[in-house]
N, C-alpha and C positions, 0 to 999 in steps of 0.2 A: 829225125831220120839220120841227123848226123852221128849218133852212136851206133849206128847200125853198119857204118863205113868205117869204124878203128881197124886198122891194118892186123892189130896185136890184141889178146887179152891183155888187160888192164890186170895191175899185181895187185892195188889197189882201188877202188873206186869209190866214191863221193856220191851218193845222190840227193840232193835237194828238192824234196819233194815227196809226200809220200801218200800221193796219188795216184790214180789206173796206172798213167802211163810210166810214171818214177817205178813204181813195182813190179809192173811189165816186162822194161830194161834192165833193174835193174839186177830180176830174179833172173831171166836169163844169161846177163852176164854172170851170174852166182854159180849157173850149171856150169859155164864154159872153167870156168877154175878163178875168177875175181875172188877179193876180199871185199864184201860189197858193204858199206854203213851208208844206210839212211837217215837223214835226218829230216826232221819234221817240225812244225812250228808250233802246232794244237802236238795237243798229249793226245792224240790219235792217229791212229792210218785210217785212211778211204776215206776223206771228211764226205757226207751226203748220206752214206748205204747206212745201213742199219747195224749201232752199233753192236749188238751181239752179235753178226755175223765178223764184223773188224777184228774184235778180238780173238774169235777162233782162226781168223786169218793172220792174225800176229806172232800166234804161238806157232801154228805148221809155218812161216817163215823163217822164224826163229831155231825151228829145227832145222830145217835148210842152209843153215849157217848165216843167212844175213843178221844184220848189226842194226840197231835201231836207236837212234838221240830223237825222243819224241821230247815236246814243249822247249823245241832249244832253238831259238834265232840266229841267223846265219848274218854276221855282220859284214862278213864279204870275202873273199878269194881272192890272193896273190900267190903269183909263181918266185919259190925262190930254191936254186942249186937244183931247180930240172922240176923241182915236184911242186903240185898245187900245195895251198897250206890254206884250209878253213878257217875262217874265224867267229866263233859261236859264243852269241852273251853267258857271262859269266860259267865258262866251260872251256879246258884246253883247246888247244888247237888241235885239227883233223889233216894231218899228210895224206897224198892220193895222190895216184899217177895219174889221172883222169876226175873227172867231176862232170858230173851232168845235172844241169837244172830242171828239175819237170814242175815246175811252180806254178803251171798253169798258162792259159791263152787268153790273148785277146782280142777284140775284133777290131781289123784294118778299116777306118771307114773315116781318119780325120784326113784334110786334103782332097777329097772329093770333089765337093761343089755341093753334098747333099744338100744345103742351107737351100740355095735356088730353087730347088725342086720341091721345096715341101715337105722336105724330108727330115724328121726329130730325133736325136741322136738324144737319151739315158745316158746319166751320169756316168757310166761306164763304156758309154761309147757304142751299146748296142742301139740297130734304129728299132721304133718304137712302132709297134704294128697294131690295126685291130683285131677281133675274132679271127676275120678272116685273112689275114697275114697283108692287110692291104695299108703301105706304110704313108701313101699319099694318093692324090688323084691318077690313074693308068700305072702305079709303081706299087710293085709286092715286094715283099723279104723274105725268103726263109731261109732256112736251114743255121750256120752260127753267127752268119750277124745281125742276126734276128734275137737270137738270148734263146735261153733253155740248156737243154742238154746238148754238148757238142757231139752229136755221133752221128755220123754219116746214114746212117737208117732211118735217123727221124729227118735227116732233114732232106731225102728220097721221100718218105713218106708226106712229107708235107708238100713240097712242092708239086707233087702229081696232084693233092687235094688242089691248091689253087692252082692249076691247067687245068682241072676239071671242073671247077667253079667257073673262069672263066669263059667255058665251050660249054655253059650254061649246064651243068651236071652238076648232081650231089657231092660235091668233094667231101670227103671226114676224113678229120684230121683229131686223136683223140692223146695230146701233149701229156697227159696223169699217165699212159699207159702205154711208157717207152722203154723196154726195158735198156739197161745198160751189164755189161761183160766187161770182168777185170780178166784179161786173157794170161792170168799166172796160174801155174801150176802150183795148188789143183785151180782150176777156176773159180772164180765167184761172179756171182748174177743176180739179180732184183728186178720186180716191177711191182708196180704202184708204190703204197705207202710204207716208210720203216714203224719200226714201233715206237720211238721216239716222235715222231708226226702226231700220229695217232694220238698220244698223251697228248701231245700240246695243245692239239686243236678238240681236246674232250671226249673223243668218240670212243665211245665202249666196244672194247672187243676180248675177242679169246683167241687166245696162242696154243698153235702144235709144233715143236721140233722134234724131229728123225735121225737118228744119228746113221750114217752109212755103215757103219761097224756093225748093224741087223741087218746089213741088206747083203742076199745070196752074191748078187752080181757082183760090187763093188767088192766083196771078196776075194771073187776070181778074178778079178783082174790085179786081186794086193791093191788097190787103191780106197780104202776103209776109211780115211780120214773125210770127214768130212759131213753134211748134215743138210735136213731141208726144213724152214722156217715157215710155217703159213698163218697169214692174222687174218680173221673172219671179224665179221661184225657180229656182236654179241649177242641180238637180235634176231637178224634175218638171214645170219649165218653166211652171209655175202662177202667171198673173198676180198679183202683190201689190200694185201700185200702179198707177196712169196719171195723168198730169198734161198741162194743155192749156197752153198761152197762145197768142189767137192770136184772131180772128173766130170767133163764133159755138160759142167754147168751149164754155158753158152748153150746150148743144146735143149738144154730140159726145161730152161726159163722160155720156151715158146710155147709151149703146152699153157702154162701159167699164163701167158699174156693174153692165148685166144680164150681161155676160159674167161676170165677176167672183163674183155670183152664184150663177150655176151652174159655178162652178169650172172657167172656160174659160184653156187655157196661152193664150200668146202665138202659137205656130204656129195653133192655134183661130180665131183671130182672124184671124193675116194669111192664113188660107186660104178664108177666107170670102168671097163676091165680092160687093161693092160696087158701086154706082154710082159716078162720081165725086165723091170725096169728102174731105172737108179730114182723117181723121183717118186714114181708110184704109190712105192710105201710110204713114202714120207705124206704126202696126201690118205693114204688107207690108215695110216699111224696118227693123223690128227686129234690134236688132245690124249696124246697115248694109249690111245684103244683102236680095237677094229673098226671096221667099215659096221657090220651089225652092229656093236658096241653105240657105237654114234647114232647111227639110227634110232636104234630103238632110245638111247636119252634123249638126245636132244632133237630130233624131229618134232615129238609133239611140243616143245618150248618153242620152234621154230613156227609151228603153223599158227600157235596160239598169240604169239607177238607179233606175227608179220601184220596183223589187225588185216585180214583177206575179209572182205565186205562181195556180197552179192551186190548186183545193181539192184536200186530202188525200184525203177519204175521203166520200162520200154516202152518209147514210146513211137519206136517205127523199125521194120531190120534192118536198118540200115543206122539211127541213130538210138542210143541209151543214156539214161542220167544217171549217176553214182551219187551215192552219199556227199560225197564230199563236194558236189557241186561242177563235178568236171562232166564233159559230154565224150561220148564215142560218136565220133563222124561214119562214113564211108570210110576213110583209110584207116582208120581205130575200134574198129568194131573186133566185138569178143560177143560168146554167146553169153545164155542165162548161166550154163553150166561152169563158165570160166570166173575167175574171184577178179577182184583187182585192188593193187596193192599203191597205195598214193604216196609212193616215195618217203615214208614218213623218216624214215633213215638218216635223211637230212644228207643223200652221197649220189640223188642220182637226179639229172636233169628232165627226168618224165617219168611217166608211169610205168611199172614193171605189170605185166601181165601170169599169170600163174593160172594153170590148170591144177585140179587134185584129182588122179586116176588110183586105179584098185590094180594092181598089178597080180601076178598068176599066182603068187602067194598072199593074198589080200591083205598086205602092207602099202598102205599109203603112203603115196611119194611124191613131191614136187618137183614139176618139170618148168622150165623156164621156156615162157614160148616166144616172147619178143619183146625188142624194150621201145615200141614206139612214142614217139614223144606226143604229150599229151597237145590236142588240140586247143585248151583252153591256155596253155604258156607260151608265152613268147621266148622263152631260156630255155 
């Protein structure tokens, strides 16, 4: 907050760091009239978000006039004859009137007493909690010194879950699906997984991006730059990711988080009607075709992979057995006419439920009716 109280534009500015909040500050002082360089440690900006979106955020920076020393160490900063002087491994030095470090936060928690109380502070100094944010006997943590994402939303969101656990209610609290907003002009926003995740940890999927430069809205406002990212699972066509850049990103990344939520595919989405709208087509444009287009390919891939089994055997209405050996109780009952889908996806902690209806054009469509967790998992 302390650059947000300079008396004066800065002629020169330094930012170290070239994360949310380095970018944040730093592009706003860029509007006000600064000369703004960034430097940065990795040969990247936004470390975390998904790097195809960073680099479309680098270049409309870089239009912007900001300055970028990516993969350059910062050996440290002295004031000499009034002005900072950076000094960056093997790299001249950097003059600035000002220098701001956004190199990140950490949690206040040595000096406590937490030791006493049972309480396990991670090598980093966050305390160490279970599922349910319970860091010792009568002691919770949430929100940053708890670990995760530092953003005030998740950690609102969490702690009403444990207030409500504790007055004996269903707290949910779901950590994969927070999203996070770089608040630079244009914005950038994500939830769930980048594409780089996804690779790592194996999971097949298929990519759509939408450039805003098609889209009517973002025209009329002159604000074209910019694009919408969605990774479905390859399979079951189940959203795993979205990512924005673009006007009023913050914004349109909440559409993505509740779908996502309730375990909505990407066909979900782009068949859902909108108003006009900046994110819309980007979901309608997935895999660059229409909403029809989609349909009609990959629907039947979708239905024929999702392996949707009838129940075997009924054996009361109120309980049914499935193939795969799990039960529908009272609280998990589906009829004959509903499929059920055994998570096979390897992304979802219970069973998804799936109805297949004839709609007024006798195109078969999948509708997501709930994702109760299965009676025979304890996870």
């Amino acid at each position: 907050t302390a650059a947000l109280a300079w008396p004066a534009v800065p002629g020169k500015l330094v930012v170290i760091g070239a994360g949310y909040i380095g970018l944040e500050l730093g592009s706003v002082w860029a509007r006000l009239g600064a000369e703004v360089t960034v430097v940065e440690y990795l040969k990247r900006i936004l470390p975390g978000t998904d790097s195809e979106m960073a680099r479309v955020a680098l270049q409309l920076f870089k239009k912007q006039g900001l300055k970028f020393e990516l993969g350059a160490a910062v050996e440290g900063v002295k004031v000499k004859d009034g002005q900072a002087v950076v000094s960056i491994k093997d790299h001249e030095p950097i003059k600035a009137d000002r220098v701001l470090v956004a190199v990140g936060r950490k949690p206040v928690t040595e000096g406590l007493g937490l030791e006493t109380a049972g309480v396990e502070l991670d090598e980093r100094g966050f305390i160490k909690t279970d599922d349910h944010n319970r860091a010792a006997e009568g002691i919770w943590a949430v929100g940053d010194v708890a670990g995760g994402a530092m953003l005030a939303h998740k950690a609102t969101d969490e702690a009403v879950a444990v207030v409500e656990r504790l007055a004996g209610k269903a707290g949910h609290f779901d950590a994969s699906l927070v999203p996070g907003v770089c608040y630079t002009d244009p914005e950038i926003a994500g939830v769930g997984r980048t594409e780089e995740q996804l690779k790592e940890d194996g999971v097949p999927y298929r990519k759509g991006v939408y450039g805003f430069r098609a889209n009517g809205r973002a025209l009329a406002l002159g604000r074209p730059d910019g694009r919408v990212k969605v990774l479905a699972h390859q399979e079951t066509d189940r959203v795993l990711g979205v990512h924005i850049i673009g006007p009023r990103a913050g914004d349109l990344i909440a559409e993505a988080t509740a779908s996502m939520a309730f375990g909505a595919s990407a066909e979900d989405i782009g068949a859902v009607c909108h108003a006009v709208h900046l994110d819309h087509q980007g979901a309608a444009g997935y895999d660059g075709g229409s909403v029809q287009r989609h349909r009609d390919r990959f629907l039947p891939q979708r239905i024929a992979r999702s392996k949707i089994v009838q129940p075997a055997v009924e054996q009361s209405a109120q309980t049914q057995t499935f193939p795969c050996g799990h039960n529908a109780n009272a609280d998990h009952v589906v009829s004959p006419a509903d499929g059920h889908l055994c998570g096979d996806d390897g992304l979802s902690n219970g069973h998804d439920l799936w109805t297949l209806t004839h709609g007024p054009s006798s195109r078969r469509s999948v509708r997501s009716l709930a994702r109760p967790r299965c009676p025979s998992r304890s996870t």
